[in-house]
N, C-alpha and C positions, 0 to 999 in steps of 0.2 A: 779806373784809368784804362785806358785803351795802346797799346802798344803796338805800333805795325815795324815788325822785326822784318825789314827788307834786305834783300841779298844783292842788292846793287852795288855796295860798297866792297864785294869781294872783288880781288883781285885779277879774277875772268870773270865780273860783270860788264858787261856791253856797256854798260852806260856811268857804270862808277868810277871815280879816280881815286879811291882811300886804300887800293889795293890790301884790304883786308884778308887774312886768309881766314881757311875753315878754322882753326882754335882762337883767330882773332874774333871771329862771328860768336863763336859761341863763349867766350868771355865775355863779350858784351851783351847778351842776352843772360847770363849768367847775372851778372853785373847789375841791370836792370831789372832782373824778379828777383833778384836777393835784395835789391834796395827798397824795391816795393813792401816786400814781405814782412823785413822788419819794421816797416813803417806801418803796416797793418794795413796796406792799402792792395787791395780788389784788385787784378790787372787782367783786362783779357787782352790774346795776342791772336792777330793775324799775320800770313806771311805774303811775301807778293818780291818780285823784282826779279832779278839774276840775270835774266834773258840769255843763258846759254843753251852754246848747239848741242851739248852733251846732256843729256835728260839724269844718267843717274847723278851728275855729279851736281845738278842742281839740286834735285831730290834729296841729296845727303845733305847741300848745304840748309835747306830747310827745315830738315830732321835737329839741326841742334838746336833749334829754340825746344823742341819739345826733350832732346835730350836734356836740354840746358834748367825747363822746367819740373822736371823728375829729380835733378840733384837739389834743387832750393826747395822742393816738395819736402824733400827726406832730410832735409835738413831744419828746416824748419818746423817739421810735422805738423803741414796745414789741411 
Protein backbone atom coordinates (compact mmCIF):
# COMPACT_ATOMS: atom_id res chain seq x y z
CA UNK A 1 0.00 0.00 0.00
CA UNK A 2 1.04 3.36 -0.69
CA UNK A 3 0.16 6.09 1.62
CA UNK A 4 0.56 9.94 0.66
CA UNK A 5 0.19 11.55 4.27
CA UNK A 6 -0.48 15.22 2.80
CA UNK A 7 -0.49 18.30 5.05
CA UNK A 8 -3.04 20.17 3.19
CA UNK A 9 -5.68 19.39 5.57
CA UNK A 10 -3.84 21.29 8.38
CA UNK A 11 -5.26 24.07 9.49
CA UNK A 12 -2.61 26.78 7.84
CA UNK A 13 -2.81 24.67 4.77
CA UNK A 14 -3.44 27.13 1.71
CA UNK A 15 -5.43 24.90 0.19
CA UNK A 16 -7.26 22.68 2.76
CA UNK A 17 -10.45 23.22 4.68
CA UNK A 18 -10.50 20.16 7.47
CA UNK A 19 -8.47 22.56 9.53
CA UNK A 20 -6.51 19.85 11.04
CA UNK A 21 -3.94 20.59 13.58
CA UNK A 22 -0.53 19.16 14.22
CA UNK A 23 -1.80 16.27 16.81
CA UNK A 24 -4.84 16.00 14.48
CA UNK A 25 -2.17 15.07 11.61
CA UNK A 26 -0.31 12.86 13.46
CA UNK A 27 -3.30 10.81 14.81
CA UNK A 28 -4.11 10.19 11.68
CA UNK A 29 -0.98 9.02 10.31
CA UNK A 30 -0.83 7.08 13.53
CA UNK A 31 -4.23 5.85 12.81
CA UNK A 32 -3.27 4.60 9.42
CA UNK A 33 0.27 2.65 10.09
CA UNK A 34 -1.27 1.10 13.13
CA UNK A 35 -4.22 -0.04 10.96
CA UNK A 36 -1.84 -1.23 8.31
CA UNK A 37 0.46 -2.98 10.73
CA UNK A 38 -1.99 -5.09 12.35
CA UNK A 39 -3.28 -6.06 9.20
CA UNK A 40 0.11 -7.10 8.11
CA UNK A 41 0.05 -5.03 5.30
CA UNK A 42 3.42 -3.23 3.66
CA UNK A 43 2.78 0.54 3.59
CA UNK A 44 5.20 3.00 2.11
CA UNK A 45 4.49 6.81 2.71
CA UNK A 46 5.12 9.80 1.06
CA UNK A 47 4.58 13.41 2.07
CA UNK A 48 3.69 16.40 -0.06
CA UNK A 49 1.17 19.54 0.41
CA UNK A 50 0.94 22.20 3.19
CA UNK A 51 1.97 25.15 1.04
CA UNK A 52 2.95 27.37 3.89
CA UNK A 53 5.00 30.53 4.07
CA UNK A 54 6.55 29.33 7.29
CA UNK A 55 9.26 26.55 6.24
CA UNK A 56 9.93 25.25 9.76
CA UNK A 57 6.40 24.74 10.64
CA UNK A 58 5.84 22.96 7.58
CA UNK A 59 8.79 20.78 8.15
CA UNK A 60 7.48 19.92 11.62
CA UNK A 61 4.23 19.22 10.22
CA UNK A 62 5.74 16.61 7.92
CA UNK A 63 8.03 15.16 10.73
CA UNK A 64 4.97 13.48 12.26
CA UNK A 65 4.21 10.91 9.78
CA UNK A 66 7.78 9.72 10.40
CA UNK A 67 7.29 10.57 14.26
CA UNK A 68 3.97 8.84 13.91
CA UNK A 69 5.88 5.82 12.25
CA UNK A 70 8.45 5.23 15.00
CA UNK A 71 5.73 4.82 17.69
CA UNK A 72 3.70 2.00 15.52
CA UNK A 73 7.38 0.65 14.65
CA UNK A 74 7.82 0.19 18.60
CA UNK A 75 4.90 -0.89 19.12
CA UNK A 76 4.41 -3.44 16.92
CA UNK A 77 8.13 -4.44 16.63
CA UNK A 78 8.19 -4.65 12.98
Amino acid sequence: MLYDAGADIHQRGRLGTLALTNTGLYERDHFVLATCAAAGCPVGCVIGGGYDKDMADLVYRHSLLHRAAVAVHRHYRL
